[in-house]
C-alpha positions as CSV (number, residue, x, y, z in Angstrom):
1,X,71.3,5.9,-49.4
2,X,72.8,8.9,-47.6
3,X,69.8,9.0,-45.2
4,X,70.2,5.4,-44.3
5,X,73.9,5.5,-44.0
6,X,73.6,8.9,-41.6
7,X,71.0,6.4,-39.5
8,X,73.4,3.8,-39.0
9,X,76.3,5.8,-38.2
10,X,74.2,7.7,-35.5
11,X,73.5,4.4,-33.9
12,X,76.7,2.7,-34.6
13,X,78.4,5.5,-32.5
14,X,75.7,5.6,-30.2
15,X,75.9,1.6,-29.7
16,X,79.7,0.7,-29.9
17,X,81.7,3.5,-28.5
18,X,84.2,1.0,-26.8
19,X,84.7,-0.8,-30.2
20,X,85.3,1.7,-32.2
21,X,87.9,3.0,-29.4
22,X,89.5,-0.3,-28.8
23,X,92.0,-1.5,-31.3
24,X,91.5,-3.4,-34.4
25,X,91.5,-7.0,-34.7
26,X,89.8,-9.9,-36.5
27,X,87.0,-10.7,-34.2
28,X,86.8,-7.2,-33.5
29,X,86.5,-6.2,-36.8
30,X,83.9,-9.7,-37.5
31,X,81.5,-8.6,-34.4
32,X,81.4,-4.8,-35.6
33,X,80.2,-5.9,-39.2
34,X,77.3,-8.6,-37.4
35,X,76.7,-5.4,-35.3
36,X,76.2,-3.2,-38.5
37,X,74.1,-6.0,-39.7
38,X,71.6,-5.9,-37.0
39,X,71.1,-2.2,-37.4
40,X,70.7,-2.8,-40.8
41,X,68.2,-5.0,-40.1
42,X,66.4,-3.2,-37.5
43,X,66.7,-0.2,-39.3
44,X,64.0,-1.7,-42.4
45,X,61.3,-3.5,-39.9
46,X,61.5,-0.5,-38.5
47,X,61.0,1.7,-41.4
48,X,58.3,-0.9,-42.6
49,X,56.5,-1.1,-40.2
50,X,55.9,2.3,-39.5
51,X,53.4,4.1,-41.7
52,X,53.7,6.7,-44.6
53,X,54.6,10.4,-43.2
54,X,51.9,13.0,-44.2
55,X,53.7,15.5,-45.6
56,X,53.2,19.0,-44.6
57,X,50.9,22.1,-47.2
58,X,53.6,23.9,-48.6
59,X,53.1,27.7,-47.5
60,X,54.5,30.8,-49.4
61,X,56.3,33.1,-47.5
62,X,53.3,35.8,-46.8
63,X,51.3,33.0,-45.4
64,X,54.1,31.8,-43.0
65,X,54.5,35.3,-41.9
66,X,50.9,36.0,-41.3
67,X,50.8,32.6,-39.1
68,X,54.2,33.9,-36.9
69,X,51.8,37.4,-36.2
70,X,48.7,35.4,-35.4
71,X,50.7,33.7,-33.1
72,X,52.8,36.8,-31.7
73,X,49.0,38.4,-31.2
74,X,47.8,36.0,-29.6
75,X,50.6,35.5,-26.9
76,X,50.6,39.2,-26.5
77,X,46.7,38.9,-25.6
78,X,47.0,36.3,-23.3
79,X,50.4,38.2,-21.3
80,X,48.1,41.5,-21.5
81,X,45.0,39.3,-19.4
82,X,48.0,37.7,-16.7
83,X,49.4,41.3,-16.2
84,X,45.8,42.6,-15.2
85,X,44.9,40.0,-12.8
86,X,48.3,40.3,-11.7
87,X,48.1,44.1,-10.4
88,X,44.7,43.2,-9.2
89,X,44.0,43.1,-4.9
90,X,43.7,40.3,-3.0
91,X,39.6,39.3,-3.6
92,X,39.0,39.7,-7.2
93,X,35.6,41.9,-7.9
94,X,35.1,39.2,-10.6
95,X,35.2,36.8,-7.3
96,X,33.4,38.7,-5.1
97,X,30.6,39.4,-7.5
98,X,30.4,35.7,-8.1
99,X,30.1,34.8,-4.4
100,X,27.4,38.0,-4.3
101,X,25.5,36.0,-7.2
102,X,25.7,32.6,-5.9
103,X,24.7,33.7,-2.3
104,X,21.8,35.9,-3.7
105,X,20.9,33.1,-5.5
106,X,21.0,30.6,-2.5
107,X,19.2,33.3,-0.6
108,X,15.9,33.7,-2.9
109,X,16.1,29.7,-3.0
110,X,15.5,29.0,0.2
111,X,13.2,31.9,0.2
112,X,10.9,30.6,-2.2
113,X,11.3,27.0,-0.4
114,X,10.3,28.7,2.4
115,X,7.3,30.3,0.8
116,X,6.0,27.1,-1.0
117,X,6.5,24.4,2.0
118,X,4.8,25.8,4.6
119,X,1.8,25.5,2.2
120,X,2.4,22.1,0.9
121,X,3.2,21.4,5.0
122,X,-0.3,22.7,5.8
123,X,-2.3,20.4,2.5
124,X,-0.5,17.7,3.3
125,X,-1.6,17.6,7.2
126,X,-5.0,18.7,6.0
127,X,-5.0,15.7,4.1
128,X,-3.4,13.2,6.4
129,X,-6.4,14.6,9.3
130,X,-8.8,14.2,6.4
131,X,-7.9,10.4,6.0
132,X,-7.9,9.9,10.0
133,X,-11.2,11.4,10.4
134,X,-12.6,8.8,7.8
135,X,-10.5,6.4,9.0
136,X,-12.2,7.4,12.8
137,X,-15.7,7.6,10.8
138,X,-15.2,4.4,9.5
139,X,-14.3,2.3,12.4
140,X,-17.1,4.4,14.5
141,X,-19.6,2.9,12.3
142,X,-18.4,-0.2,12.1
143,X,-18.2,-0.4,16.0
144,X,-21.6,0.8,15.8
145,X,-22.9,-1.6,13.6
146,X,-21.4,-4.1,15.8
147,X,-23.2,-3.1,19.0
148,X,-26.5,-2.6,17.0
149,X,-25.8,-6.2,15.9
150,X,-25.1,-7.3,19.3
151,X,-28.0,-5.0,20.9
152,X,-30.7,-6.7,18.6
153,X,-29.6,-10.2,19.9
154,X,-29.4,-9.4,22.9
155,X,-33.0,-8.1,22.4
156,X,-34.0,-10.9,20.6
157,X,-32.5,-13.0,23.4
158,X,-35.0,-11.2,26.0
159,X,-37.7,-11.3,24.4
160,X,-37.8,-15.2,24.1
161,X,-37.3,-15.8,27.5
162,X,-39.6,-13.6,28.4
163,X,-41.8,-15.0,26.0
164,X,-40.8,-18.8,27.5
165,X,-41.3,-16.8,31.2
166,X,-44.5,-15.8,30.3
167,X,-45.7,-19.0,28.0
168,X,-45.3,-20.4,31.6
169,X,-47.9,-18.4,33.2
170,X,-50.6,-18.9,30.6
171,X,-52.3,-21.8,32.7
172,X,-52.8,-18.9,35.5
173,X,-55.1,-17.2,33.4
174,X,-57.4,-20.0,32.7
175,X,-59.5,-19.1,35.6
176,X,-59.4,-15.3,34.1
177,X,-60.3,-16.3,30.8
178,X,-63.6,-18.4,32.2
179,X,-64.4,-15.8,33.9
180,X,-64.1,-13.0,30.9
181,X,-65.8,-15.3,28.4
182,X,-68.7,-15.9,31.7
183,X,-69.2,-12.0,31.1
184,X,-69.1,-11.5,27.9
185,X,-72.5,-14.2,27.6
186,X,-74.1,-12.5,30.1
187,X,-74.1,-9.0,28.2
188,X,-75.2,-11.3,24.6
189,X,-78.0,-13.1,26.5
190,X,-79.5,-9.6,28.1
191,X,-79.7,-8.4,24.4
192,X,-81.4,-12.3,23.5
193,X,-78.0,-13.5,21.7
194,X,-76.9,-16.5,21.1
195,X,-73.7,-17.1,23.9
196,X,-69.9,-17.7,22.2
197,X,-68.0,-20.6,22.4
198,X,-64.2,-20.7,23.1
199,X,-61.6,-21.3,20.3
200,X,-58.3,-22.6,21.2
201,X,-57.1,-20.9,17.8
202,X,-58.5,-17.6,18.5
203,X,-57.0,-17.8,22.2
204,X,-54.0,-18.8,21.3
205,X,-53.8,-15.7,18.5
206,X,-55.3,-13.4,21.7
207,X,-52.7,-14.4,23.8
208,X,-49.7,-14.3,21.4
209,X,-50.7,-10.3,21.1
210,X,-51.2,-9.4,24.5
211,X,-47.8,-11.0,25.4
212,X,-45.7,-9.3,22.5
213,X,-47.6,-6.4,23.5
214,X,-46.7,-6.8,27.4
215,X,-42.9,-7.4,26.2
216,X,-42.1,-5.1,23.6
217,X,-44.5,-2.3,25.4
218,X,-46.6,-0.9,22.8
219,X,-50.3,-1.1,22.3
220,X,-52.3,-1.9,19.1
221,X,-54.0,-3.4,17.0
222,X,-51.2,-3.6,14.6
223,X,-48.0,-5.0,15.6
224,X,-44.7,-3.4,15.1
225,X,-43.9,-4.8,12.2
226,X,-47.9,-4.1,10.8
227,X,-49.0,-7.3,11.4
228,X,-53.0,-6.8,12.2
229,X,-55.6,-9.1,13.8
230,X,-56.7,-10.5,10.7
231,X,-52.9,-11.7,9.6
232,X,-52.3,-13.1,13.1
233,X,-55.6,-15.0,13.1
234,X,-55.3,-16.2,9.4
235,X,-51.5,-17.1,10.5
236,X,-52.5,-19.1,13.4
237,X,-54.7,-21.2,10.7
238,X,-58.1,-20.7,12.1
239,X,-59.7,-19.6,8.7
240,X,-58.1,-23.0,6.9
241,X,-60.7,-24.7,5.4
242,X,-60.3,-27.8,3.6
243,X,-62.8,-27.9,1.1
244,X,-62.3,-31.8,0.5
245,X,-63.7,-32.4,4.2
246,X,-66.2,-29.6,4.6
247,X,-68.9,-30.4,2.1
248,X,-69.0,-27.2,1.0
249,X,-68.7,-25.0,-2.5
250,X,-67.4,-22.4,-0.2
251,X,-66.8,-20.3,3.2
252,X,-66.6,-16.7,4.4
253,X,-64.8,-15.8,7.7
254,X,-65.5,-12.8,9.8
255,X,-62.8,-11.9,12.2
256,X,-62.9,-8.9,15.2
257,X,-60.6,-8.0,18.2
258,X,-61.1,-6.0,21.3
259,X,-58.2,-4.5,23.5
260,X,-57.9,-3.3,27.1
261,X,-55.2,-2.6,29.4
262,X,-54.7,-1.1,32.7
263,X,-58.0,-3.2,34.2
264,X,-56.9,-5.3,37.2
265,X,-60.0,-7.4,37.4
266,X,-62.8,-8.7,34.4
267,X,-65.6,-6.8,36.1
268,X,-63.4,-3.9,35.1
269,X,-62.1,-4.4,31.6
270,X,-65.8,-5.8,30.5
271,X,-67.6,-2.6,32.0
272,X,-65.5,-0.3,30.2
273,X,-65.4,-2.5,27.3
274,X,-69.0,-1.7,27.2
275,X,-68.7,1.5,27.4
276,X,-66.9,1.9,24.3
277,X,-69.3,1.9,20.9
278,X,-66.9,-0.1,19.0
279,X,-66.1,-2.8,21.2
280,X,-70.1,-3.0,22.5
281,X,-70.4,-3.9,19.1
282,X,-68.0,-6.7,19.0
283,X,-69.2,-8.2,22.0
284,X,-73.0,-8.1,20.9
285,X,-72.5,-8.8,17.5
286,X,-74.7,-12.1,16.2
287,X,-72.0,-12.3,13.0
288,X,-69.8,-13.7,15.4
289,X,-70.0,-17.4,17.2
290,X,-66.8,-18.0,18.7
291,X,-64.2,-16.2,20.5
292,X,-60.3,-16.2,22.0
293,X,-59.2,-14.6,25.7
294,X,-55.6,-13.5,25.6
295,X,-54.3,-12.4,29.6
296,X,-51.1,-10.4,30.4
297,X,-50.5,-8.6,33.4
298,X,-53.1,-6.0,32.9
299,X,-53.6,-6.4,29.1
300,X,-56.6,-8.2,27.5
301,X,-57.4,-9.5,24.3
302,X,-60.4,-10.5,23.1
303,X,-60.4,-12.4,19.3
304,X,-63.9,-13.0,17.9
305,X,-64.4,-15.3,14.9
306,X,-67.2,-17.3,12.9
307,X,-66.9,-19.3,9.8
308,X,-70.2,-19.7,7.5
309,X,-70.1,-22.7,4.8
310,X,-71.9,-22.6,1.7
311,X,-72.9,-26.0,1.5
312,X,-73.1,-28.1,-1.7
């Protein structure tokens, strides 16, 4: 009760000076007790609302006192550090050696940044020319590949109109052809064979060769692509044989070729195909009945054939 009564007289004076100077009267004296109220009022919200005080560890007197000197040392530890930096110069060696450390260590940074990128500079243009040299390889063969392409059709494109060029011509060698097949009869009948007759699939398969020859410039008996005289003959269809038709159990086909080039006239190409022990024989062989003259330019062909039948 003294507590509380202490609480309101503090704020009573501190609230109502002028009324406690002014004189008494009724409503004076009515508005100072609502006053008194209102504190009183105030006064236990307030005290409700507001939560229970911890209350301090009671300390004997030797504890106290060691606390105070705790406290005195270290205040007298603290002034003693402020009164050294005090008489200390202008730039601090603790400063200085700070700024020493962090430059130094600045310094060996960038050294070591300078050490490593040059070499990670150096790999990584290495690798960037790597990747534009196979980048460069790449396209170069592609580019290539693409000319190649375009060089074989272009090729390809040649050769069939010089083939159509040439197809043109073949009538012009009619009269050679006569001629060549004249010859070659008059060397079987000295030697009492029987004379050949002309094939129009053997010529055809003669003249094929010496054009392809004449075009793609090569000389053989085998094509570039290993074709030989017996494929292009068989291919033509001069050994088909339909068995139905031919009253026959079965056939056999014998197939030879003779080449010559550089002759400008048949005189020429038969004499020195004469000469030659190989192609004498084809030209006087009595296996053979039939034969093909293929012309170009100064290229000849000559395709001998004969079927037998085994008849039934």
């Amino acid at each position: 009760m003294a507590q509380t009564t202490a609480i309101c007289v503090i704020i009573f004076t501190a609230a109502i000076p002028a009324a406690a100077l002014a004189p008494s009267s009724p409503e004076s004296t009515a508005g100072v007790i609502s006053v008194i109220r209102r504190v009183f009022e105030r006064s236990r919200w307030t005290t409700a609302e507001q939560p229970p005080t911890r209350t301090p560890p009671q300390m004997s007197p030797q504890e106290r006192a060691d606390f105070y000197q705790r406290v005195l040392n270290r205040r007298e530890e603290r002034q003693r550090i402020l009164d050294v930096a005090e008489k200390q110069e202008p730039g601090m060696p603790q400063a200085q050696s700070l700024e020493e450390m962090l430059t130094n260590r600045q310094r060996s940074s960038t050294q070591q940044q300078e050490e490593i990128l040059p070499t990670s500079r150096e790999e990584l243009l290495n690798n960037i020319e790597q990747r534009r040299k196979l980048r460069e390889a790449e396209q170069e063969q592609v580019r290539r590949g693409e000319e190649e392409q375009k060089e074989k059709l272009d090729v390809q494109k040649r050769l069939r109109e010089q083939r159509a060029e040439i197809a043109a011509k073949r009538r012009q060698y009619d009269t050679l052809r006569m001629a060549m097949l004249d010859a070659i009869n008059r060397e079987r009948l000295a030697e009492n064979l029987p004379p050949l007759t002309s094939n129009k699939n053997l010529e055809l398969a003669a003249q094929l060769h010496a054009e392809d020859m004449f075009i793609r410039k090569y000389f053989d008996h085998f094509s570039p692509e290993g074709l030989s005289y017996i494929d292009r003959i068989q291919n033509i269809g001069y050994t088909d044989v339909e068995k139905e038709t031919c009253n026959c159990t079965a056939f056999k086909a014998m197939l030879g070729e003779n080449l010559a080039k550089g002759q400008r006239s048949v005189n020429w190409a038969i004499n020195e195909l004469m000469e030659s022990p190989s192609h004498r024989q084809n030209i006087l062989s009595g296996y053979f009945k039939e034969v093909g003259i293929g012309i170009s330019e100064n290229i000849w062909v000559q395709n001998f054939g004969a079927i037998e039948y085994t008849t039934r």
